[in-house]
C-alpha positions as CSV (number, residue, x, y, z in Angstrom):
1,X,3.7,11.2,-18.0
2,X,3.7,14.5,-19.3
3,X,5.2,17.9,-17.5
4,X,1.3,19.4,-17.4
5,X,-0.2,15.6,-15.9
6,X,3.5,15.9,-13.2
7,X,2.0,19.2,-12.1
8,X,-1.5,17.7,-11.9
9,X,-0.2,15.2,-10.1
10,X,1.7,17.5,-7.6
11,X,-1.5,19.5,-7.7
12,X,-3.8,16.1,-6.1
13,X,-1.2,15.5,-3.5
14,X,-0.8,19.0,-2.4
15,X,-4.5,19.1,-2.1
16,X,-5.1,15.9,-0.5
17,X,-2.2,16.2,2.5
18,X,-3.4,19.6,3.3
19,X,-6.9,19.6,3.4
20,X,-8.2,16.4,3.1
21,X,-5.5,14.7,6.2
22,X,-9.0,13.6,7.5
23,X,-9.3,10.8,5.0
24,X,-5.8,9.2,5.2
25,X,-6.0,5.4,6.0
26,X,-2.9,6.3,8.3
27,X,-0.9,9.1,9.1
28,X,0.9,10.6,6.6
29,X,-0.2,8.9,3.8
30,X,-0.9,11.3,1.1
31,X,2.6,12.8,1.7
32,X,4.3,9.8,1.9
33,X,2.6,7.8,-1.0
34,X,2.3,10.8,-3.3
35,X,6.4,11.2,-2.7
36,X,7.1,7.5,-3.6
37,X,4.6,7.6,-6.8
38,X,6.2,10.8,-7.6
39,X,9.6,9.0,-7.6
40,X,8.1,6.4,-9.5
41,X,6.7,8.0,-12.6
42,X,10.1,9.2,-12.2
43,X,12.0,6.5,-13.1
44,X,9.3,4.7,-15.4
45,X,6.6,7.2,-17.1
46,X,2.8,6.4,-17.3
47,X,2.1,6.9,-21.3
48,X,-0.8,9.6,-21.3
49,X,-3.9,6.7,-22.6
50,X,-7.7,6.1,-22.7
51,X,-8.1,3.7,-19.8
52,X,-6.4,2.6,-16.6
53,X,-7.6,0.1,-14.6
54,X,-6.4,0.1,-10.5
55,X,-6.8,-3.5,-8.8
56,X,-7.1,-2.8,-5.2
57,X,-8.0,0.6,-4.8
58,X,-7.5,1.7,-1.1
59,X,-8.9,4.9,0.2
60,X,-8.5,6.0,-4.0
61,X,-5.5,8.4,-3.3
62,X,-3.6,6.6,-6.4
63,X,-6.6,6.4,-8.7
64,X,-7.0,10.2,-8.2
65,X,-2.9,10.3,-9.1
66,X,-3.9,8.4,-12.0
67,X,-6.4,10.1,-13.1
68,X,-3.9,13.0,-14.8
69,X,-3.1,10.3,-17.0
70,X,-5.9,8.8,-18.6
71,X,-9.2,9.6,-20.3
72,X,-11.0,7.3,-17.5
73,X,-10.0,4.8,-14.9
74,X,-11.6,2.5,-13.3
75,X,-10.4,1.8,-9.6
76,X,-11.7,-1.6,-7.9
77,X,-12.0,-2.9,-4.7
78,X,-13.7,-5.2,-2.3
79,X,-17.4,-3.5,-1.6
80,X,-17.1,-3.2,2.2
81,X,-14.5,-3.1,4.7
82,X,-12.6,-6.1,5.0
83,X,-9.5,-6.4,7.7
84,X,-8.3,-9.4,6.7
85,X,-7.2,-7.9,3.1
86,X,-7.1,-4.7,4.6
87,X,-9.6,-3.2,2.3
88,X,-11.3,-0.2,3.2
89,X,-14.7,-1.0,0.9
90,X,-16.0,1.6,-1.5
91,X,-17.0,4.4,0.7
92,X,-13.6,5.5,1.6
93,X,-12.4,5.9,-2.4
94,X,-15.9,7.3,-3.2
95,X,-15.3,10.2,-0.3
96,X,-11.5,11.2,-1.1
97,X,-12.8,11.3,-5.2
98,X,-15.9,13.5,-4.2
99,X,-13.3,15.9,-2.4
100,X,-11.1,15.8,-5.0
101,X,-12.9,16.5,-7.8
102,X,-11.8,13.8,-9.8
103,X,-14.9,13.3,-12.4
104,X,-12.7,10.7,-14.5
105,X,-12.5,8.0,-12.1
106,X,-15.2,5.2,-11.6
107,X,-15.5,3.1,-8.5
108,X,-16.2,-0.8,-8.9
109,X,-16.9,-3.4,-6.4
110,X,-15.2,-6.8,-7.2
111,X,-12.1,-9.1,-6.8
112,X,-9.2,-8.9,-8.7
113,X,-9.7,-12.9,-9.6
114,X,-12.4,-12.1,-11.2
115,X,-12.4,-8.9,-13.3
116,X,-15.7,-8.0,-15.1
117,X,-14.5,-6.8,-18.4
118,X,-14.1,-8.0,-21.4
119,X,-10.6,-9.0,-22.9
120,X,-8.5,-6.5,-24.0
121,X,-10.1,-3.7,-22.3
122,X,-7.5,-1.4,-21.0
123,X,-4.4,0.2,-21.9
124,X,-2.2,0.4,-18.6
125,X,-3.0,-1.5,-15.4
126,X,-1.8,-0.8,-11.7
127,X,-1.4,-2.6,-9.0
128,X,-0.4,-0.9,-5.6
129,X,0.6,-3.0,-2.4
130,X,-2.4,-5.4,-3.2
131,X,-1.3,-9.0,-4.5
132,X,0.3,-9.7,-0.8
133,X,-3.1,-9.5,0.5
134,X,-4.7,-12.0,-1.8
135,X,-4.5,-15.7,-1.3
136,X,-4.2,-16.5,-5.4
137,X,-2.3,-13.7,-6.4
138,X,-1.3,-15.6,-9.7
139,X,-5.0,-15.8,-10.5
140,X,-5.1,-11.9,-10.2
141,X,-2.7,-11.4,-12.5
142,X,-3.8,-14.2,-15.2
143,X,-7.0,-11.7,-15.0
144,X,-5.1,-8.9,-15.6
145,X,-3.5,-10.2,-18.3
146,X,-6.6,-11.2,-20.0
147,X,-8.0,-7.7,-19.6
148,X,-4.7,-6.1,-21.1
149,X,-4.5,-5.0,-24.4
150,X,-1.5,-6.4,-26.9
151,X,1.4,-4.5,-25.6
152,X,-0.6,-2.3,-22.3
153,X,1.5,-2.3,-19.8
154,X,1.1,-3.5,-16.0
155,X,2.9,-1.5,-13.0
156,X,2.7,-3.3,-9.5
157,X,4.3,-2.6,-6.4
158,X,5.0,-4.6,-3.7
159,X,6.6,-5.3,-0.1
160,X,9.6,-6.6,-0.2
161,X,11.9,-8.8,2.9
162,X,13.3,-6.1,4.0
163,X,10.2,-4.1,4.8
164,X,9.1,-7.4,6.2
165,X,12.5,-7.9,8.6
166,X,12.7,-3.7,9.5
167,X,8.9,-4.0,10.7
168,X,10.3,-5.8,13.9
169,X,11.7,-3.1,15.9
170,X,8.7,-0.5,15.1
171,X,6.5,-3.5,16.3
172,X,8.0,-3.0,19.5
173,X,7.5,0.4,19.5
174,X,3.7,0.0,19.6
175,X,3.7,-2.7,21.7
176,X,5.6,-0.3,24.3
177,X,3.7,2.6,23.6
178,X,0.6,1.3,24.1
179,X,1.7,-0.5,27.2
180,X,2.9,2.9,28.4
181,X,-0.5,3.9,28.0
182,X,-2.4,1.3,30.0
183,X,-0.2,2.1,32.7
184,X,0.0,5.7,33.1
185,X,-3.4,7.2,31.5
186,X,-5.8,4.3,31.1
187,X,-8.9,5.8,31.9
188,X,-8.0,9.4,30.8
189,X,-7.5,9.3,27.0
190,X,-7.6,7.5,24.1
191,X,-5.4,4.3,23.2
192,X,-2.8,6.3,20.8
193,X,-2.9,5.7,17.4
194,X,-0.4,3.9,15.5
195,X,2.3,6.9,14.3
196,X,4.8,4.3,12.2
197,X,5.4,5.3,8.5
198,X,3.5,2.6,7.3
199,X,0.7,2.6,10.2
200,X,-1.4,1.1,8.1
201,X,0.6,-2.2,9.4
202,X,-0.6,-2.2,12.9
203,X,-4.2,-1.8,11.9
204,X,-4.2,-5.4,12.9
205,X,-3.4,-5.4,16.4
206,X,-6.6,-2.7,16.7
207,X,-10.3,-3.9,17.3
208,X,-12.5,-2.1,16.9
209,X,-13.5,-2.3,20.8
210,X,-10.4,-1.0,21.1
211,X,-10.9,2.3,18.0
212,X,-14.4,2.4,20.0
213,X,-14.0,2.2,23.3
214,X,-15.8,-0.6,24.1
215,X,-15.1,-3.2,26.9
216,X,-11.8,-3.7,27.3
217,X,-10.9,-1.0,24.7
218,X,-10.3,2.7,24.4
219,X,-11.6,4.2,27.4
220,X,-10.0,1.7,29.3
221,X,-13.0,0.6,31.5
222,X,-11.0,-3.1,31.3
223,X,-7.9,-3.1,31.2
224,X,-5.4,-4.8,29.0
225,X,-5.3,-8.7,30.3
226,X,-2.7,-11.6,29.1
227,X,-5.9,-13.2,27.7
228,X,-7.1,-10.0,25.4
229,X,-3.4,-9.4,24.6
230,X,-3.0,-13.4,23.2
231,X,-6.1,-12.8,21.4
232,X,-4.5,-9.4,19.8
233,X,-1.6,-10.6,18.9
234,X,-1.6,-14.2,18.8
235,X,1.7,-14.9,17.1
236,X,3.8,-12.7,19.8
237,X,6.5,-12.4,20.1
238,X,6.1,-12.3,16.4
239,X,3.9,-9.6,14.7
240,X,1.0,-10.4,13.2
241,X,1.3,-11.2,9.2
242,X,0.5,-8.1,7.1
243,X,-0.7,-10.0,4.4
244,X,-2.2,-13.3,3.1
245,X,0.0,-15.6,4.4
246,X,0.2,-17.5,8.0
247,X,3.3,-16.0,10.0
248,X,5.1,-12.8,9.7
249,X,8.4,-14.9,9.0
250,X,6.4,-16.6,5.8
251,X,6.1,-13.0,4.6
252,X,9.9,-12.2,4.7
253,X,10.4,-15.5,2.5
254,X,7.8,-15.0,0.7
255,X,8.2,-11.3,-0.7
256,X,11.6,-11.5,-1.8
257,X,11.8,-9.8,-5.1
258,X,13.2,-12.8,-7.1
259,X,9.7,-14.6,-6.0
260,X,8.0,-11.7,-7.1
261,X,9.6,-11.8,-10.0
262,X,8.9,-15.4,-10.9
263,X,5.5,-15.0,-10.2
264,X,4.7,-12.3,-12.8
265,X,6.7,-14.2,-15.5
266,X,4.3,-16.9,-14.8
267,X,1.3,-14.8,-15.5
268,X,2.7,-14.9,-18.8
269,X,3.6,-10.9,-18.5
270,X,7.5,-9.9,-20.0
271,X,9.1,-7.6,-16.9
272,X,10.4,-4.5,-18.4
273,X,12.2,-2.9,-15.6
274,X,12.4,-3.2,-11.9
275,X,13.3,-0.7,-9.4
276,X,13.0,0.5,-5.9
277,X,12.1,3.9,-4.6
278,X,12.5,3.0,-0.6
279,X,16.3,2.3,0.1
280,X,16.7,3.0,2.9
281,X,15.5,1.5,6.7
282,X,11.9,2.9,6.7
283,X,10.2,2.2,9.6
284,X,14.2,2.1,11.9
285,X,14.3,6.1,10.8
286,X,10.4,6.2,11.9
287,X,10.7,5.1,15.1
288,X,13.3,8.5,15.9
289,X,12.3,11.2,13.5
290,X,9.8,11.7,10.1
291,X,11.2,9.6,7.2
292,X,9.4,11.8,4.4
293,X,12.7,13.9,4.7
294,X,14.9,10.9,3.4
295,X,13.1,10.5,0.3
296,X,14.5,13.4,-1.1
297,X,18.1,12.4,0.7
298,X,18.0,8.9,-0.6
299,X,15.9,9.5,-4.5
300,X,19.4,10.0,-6.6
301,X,21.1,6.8,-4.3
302,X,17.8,4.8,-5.4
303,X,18.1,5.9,-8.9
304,X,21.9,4.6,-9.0
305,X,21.0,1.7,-7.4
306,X,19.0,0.1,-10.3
307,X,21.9,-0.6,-12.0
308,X,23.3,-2.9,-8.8
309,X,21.0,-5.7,-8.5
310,X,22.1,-6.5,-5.1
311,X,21.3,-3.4,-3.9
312,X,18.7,-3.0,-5.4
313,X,17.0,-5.6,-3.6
314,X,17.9,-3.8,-0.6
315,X,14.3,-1.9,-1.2
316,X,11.3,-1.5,1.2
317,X,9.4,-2.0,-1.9
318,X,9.7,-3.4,-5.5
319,X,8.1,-1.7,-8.8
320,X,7.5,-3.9,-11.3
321,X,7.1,-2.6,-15.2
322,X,5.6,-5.4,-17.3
323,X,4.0,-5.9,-21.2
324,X,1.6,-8.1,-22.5
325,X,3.3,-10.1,-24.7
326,X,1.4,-10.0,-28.5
């Protein structure tokens, strides 16, 4: 990525966390994710190119970061809202790109097990925080390899077991906020939002009685029973899996980077690089002060870390930089 498409970049997230905070899919996000894809590029450039396509598109903050990089991208995600794969639908993307102003950017409704273009159809493909939330993720990235061109390359990123196992204690924290709240101002306010870095997590644990005030919910016309607790969280004292998989202590196994690791090489994909840009305990700082801060703190000690694999799998996340082979 070029200095001019760094400042773009800069530029989208400036724009986005100030006047656009209305549009984050939790709080904090276009600081927080615009810092790590910043550290990112970093460490491993996106080559300036004439098509990018995003699998899993959230809310379309990274496709707009993206979009300084290519002639065109194309950004896809389920077509509505979806809390099982925490998808947001199309509407969300298609606001934040409207505010944005990103013209180069186009919006398509499908699954990444299934992608409708032809082979060999695209230069780079990324993959944010996405295959974790899909039951076949080696399917996905078969597809993506097919849609590759000889020598594109593929980024993905993805939790690791250590964002998994630090989740626990911030779990907590909800859970005792929001029981604070149901016993000193049920009635009054609102149930409190999720403030975790990350609080895109705990979406699970919130109905949308409960975003809406329905019975039982916000405007606490019912109270908070065993029975509607169970039902919120029914693998307490566990929290509830953030992904595709059956328990919360699956997901630790599971996302180990090693695993990750094999399952890209199966795709038939050669990994380039690997990296973290979260080493440090994410959501522990969270719970006592903002963690934006310790990006900058903890950057160069990420950076150095690359070279220590151990550490290195220390990471709340894992970037993976991969090439069609020929």
């Amino acid at each position: 990525m070029s200095g001019g498409a760094n400042g773009s970049v800069r530029a989208v997230i400036d724009r986005a966390a100030k006047e656009h905070a209305q549009l984050e899919g939790w709080k904090d996000q276009f600081r927080l994710r615009g810092r790590e894809f910043e550290l990112f590029v970093a460490e491993s450039p996106i080559p300036r190119c004439r098509r990018i396509l995003e699998v899993g598109c959230g809310n379309g903050f990274t496709a707009a970061l993206l979009a300084q990089s290519a002639d065109v991208v194309v950004a896809t995600d389920l077509p509505e809202e979806n809390p099982e794969t925490a998808s947001p639908g199309l509407g969300a993307p298609s606001e934040l790109l409207r505010a944005l102003g990103i013209e180069n950017c186009r919006l398509l409704a499908c699954r990444g097990e299934g992608l409708p273009f032809a082979d060999q159809s695209f230069d780079v493909v990324f993959s944010g925080y996405t295959l974790e939330h899909v039951p076949d993720p080696l399917a996905v990235l078969r597809e993506i390899r097919r849609v590759l061109k000889p020598d594109g390359l593929l980024y993905l990123v993805l939790p690791t077991s250590m964002e998994r196992a630090t989740y626990l204690p911030a779990f907590y924290q909800y859970l005792w906020r929001r029981a604070w709240w149901y016993a000193t101002k049920r009635g009054q306010d609102a149930v409190p939002a999720p403030t975790l870095a990350g609080g895109h997590a705990a979406s699970h644990y919130e109905s949308s009685e409960e975003r809406g005030g329905g019975r039982g919910g916000a405007n606490g016309t019912g109270g908070m029973s065993w029975r509607r607790f169970k039902q919120l969280h029914p693998h307490f004292p566990w929290p509830e899996p953030h992904g595709a998989y059956r328990h919360y202590l699956a997901e630790i196994v599971t996302y180990h980077p090693w695993r990750w690791r094999r399952l890209i090489q199966h795709a038939g994909v050669r990994i380039r690089t690997r990296f973290t840009t979260i080493l440090f305990p994410y959501y522990v700082v969270g719970l006592f002060t903002d963690p934006f801060p310790w990006f900058a703190r903890w950057s160069r000690v990420a950076r150095r870390a690359q070279t220590w694999p151990g550490l290195r799998s220390l990471g709340h996340n894992v970037y993976f930089v991969a090439e069609k082979r020929s």
